[in-house]
C-alpha positions in Angstrom: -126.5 71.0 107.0 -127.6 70.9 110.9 -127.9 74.4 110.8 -130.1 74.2 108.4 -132.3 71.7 109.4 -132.2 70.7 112.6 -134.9 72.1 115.5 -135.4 69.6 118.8 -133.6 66.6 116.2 -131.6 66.3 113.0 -134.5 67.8 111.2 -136.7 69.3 113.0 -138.6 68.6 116.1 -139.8 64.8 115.3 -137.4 61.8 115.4 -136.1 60.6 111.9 -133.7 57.9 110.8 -131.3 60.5 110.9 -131.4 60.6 114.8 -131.5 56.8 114.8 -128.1 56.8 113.1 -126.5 59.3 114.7 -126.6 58.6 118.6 -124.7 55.1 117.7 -122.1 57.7 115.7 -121.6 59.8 118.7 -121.2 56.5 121.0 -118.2 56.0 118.9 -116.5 59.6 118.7 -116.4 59.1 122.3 -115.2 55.9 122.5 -112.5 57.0 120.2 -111.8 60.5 122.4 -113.2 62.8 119.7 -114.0 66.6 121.1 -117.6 66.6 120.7 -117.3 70.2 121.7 -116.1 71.3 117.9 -119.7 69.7 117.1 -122.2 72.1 119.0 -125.5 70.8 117.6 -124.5 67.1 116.9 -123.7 67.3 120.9 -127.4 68.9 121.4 -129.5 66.8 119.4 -127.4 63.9 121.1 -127.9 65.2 124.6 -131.7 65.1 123.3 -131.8 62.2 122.3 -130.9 61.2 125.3 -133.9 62.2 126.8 -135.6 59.4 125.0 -136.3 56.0 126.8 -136.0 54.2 123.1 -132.3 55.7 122.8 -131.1 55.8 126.7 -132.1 52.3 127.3 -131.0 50.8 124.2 -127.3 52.5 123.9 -124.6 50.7 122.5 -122.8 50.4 126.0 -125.8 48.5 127.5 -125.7 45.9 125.1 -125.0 42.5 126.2 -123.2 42.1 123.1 -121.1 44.9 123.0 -117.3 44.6 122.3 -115.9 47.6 122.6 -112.8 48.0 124.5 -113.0 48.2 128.7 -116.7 47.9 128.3 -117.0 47.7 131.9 -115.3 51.1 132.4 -117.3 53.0 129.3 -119.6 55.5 130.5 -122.7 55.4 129.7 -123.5 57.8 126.9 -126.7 58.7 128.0 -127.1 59.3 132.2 -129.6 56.6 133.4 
């Protein structure tokens, strides 16, 4: 469907819900060791969304709530 659809983002070059659903998605395939690199665009769009000061400042990792295991040694998804 990507292939399809997707320019800059999930569809097209504007930020949807889409985007705001997947970046959290992709936190958790690499959290879980998933090769990202079978997902080409997912990885692009991500590595966009990145870009974004509403998505790199407010990843899942940054959270002061965030329980995920060895929080303290998760990399950052997105490079400050």
């Amino acid at each position: 469907m990507l292939t399809e659809t997707s320019g800059r983002y999930c569809h097209g070059d504007e930020i949807t819900l889409a985007d705001v659903f997947l970046l959290p998605q992709v936190f958790n395939a690499k959290e879980f060791q998933v090769n990202m690199k079978q997902f080409p665009i997912i990885s692009r769009i991500a590595e966009e969304l990145c870009q974004v000061d509403a998505f790199r400042l407010t990843q899942p990792s940054l959270q002061p709530d965030c329980h995920y295991r060895g929080k303290d040694q998760l990399s950052p998804l997105c490079k400050n």
